[in-house]
N, C-alpha and C positions, 0 to 999 in steps of 0.2 A: 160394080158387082162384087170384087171383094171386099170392100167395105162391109155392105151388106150381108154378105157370109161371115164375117168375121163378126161382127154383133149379135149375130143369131147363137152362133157356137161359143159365146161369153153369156147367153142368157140357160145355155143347156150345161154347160159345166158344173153349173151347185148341186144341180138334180143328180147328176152321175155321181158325186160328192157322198151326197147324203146316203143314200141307197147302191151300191155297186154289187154284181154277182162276178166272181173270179176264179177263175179255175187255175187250180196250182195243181204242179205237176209232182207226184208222188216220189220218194226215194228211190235209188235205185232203178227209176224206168217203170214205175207202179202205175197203175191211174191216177190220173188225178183227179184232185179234190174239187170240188168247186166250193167257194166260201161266200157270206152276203158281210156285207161292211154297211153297217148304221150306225146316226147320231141320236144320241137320247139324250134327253133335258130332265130334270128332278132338281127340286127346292125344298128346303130347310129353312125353317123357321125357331128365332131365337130370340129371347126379351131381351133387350138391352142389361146391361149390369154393373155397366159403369158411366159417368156422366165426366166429362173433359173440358173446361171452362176455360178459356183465354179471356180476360180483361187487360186494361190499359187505362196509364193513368198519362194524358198528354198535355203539357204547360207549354206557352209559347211566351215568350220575353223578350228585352232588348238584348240583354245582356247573358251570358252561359248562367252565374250565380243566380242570375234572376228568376231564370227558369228553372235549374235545377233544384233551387234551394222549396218551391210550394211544392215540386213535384215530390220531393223526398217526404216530405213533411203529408201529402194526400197517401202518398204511399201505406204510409205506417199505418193512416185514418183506415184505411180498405182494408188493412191485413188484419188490423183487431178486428174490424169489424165481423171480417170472416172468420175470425176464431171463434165471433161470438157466438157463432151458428153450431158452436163445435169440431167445427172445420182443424185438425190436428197440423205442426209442421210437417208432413209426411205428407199431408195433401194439399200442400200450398211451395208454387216453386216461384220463383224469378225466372222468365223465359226469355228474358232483352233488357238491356239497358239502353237507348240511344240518346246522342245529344250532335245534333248538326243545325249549320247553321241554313236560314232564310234567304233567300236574295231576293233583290227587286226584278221587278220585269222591265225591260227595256222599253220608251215608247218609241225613242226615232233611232233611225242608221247610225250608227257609231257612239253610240252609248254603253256605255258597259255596263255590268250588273256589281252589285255593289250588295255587301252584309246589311240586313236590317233588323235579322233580329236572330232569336237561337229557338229552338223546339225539343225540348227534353221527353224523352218516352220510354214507360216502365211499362212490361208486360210480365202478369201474372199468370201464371198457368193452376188451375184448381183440378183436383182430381177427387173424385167420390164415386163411393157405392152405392151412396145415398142417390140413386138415380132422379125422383120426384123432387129435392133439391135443388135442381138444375136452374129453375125461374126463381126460386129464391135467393142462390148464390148471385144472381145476374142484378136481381133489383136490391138487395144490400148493396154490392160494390159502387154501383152507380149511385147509390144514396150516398154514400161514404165517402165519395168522391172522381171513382172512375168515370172516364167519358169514354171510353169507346168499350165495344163486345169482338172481338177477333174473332173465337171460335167458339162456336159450341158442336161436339162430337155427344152423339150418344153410341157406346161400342158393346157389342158383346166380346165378352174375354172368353168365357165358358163354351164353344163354339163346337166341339167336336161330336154331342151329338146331333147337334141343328146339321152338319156336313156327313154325317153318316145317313142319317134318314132322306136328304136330299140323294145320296149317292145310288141308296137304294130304291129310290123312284126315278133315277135317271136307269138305271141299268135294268129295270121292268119296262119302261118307257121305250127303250132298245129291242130289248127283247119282244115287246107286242108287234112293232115296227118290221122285225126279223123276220117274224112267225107269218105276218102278211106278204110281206115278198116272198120267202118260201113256196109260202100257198099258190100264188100267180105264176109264179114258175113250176108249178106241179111237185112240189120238194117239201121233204121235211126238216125241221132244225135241227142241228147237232152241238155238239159242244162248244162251250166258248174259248175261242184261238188266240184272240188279245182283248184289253182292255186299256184304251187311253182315255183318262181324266184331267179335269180342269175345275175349278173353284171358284167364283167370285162370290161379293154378298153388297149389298143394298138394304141404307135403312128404308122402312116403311110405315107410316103413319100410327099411333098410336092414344093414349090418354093424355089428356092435358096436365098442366100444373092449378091448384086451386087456385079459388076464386082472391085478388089482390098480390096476385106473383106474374111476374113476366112471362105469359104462357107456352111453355115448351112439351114439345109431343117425344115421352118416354121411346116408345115405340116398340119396335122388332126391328130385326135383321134379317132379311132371307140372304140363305147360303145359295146359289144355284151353282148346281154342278150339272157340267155337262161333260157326257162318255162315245166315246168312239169305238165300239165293241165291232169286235170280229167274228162270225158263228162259224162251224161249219156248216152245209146241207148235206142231207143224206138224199 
């Protein structure tokens, strides 16, 4: 049976959360207040503006020279190549150098692992404004010589006012919320007493890269903010 009661009152907790009426007791020995406490939600929306490219160029060999000597040599192929796009050194970094070695796998009890060979790995980081770019940096590198794609980030930098028009339909969204509990309790809204925010953002789907580019979706950002507003009622 408390089991039971204790699962019930873990299912009514977010609801008293979201929605709360509270009466504070006034200075001095005054009346007090009663206040409603709502969660509002509001989203901002933002075009992406920069585009973020992680490539890699990976050689595996017997020997350390072996490997690192093509990998150096691919390296250089992928970096003109990216210049060739206009790509500036301001927006082409060295993000990793690695060279470790391979070992074998073991097949019976008491076997040990043993060096077989070495794997050299260079990671590029490209950075552009040139956002619609992003599937054609991807398929030069790889033609050029890169084998692997690490990351592709599409970011908004320019942000503040995708999170201000999101903040201001969180804090309406509040406020509608406020004005209906008011109402059911026979009250009217009064001023706002606090204001707690929060921010996150998520990219979300957008246009492609043309036709003969490795297809990446520019997109948007939504900002959501969500506010923890305090009212008073009168």
């Amino acid at each position: 049976m408390k089991s039971g009661s204790r699962k019930a009152l873990l299912y009514v907790l977010p609801l008293v959360l979201v929605v709360s009426l509270v009466a504070v007791s006034g200075c001095g020995g005054g009346a007090s207040k009663e206040r409603v406490t709502v969660l509002g939600t509001g989203v901002g929306k933002a075009s992406a503006d920069e585009a973020r490219v992680t490539v890699a160029v990976v050689t595996d060999a017997e020997t350390v020279q072996q490997a690192v000597a093509p990998n150096n040599q691919k390296v250089q192929a992928v970096l003109a190549a990216l210049k060739g796009l206009g790509l500036d050194d301001k927006s082409l970094k060295t993000e990793t150098v690695e060279v470790y070695p391979e070992y074998s796998q073991p097949e019976f009890e008491g076997e040990t692992e043993e060096i077989i060979g070495y794997s050299a790995t260079n990671r590029i980081r490209v950075t552009t404004k040139k956002v619609d770019m992003a599937g054609q940096i991807i398929e030069t590198a790889l033609a050029a010589g890169a084998n692997s794609v690490d990351t592709l980030e599409m970011v908004t930098t320019a942000k503040a006012a995708a999170q201000a028009a999101g903040l201001k339909e969180a804090i309406n969204n509040a406020r509608k919320k406020a004005e209906a509990a008011a109402a059911a309790s026979g009250r009217k809204l009064g001023k706002v007493v606090s204001v707690l925010e929060e921010t996150g953002y998520e990219p979300i789907g957008g246009a492609g890269a043309g036709d003969g580019e490795v297809p990446v979706t520019t997109g948007q950002n939504e900002f959501t903010v969500r506010v923890r507003v305090t009212f008073e009622l009168k």
